[in-house]
C-alpha positions in Angstrom: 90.4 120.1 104.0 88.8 116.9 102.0 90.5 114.7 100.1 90.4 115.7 96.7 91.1 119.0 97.4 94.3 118.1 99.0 95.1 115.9 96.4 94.3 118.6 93.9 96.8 121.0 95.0 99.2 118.3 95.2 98.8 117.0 91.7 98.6 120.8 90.1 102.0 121.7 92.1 104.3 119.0 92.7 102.9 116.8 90.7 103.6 118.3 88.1 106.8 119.9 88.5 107.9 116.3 89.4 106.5 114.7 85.8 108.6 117.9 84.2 112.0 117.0 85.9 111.6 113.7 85.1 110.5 114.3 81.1 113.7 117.1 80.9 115.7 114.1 82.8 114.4 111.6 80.0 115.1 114.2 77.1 119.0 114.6 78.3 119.7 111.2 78.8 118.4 110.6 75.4 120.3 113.6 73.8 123.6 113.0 75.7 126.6 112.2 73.2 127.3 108.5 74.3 123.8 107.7 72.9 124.3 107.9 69.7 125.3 104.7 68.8 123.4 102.7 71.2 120.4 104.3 69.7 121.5 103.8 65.8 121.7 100.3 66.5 118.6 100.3 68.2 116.7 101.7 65.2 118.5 99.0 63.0 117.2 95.6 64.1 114.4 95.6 61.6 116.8 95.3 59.1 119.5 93.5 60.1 118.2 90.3 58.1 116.8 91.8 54.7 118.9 90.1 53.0 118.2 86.6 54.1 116.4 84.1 51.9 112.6 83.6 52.3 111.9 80.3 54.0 109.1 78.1 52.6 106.5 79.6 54.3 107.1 83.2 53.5 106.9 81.6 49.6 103.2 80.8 49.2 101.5 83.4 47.7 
């Protein structure tokens, strides 16, 4: 058997099946209960300092 044939077969079966467990793996862990938070204040740094003054350089328009 060549190469690419080999590797073929190996990235249309178990390849792939591997990439699936690990995206489903990724979606749980994501999705678990405890995440919640962690992810909230994640999504919050942006805006954690709107309400500070502009600095001199942020002035000049």
């Amino acid at each position: 058997m060549e190469t690419y044939s080999l590797l073929r077969e190996f990235a249309d079966s178990w390849m792939l099946l591997l990439l699936f467990s690990i995206f489903v793996g990724v979606f749980f862990w994501v999705m678990r209960p405890g995440a919640r938070d962690t992810y909230r204040d994640t999504a919050a740094i942006p805006f954690r300092h709107d309400d500070a003054p502009k600095g001199p350089e942020e002035d000049q328009t």
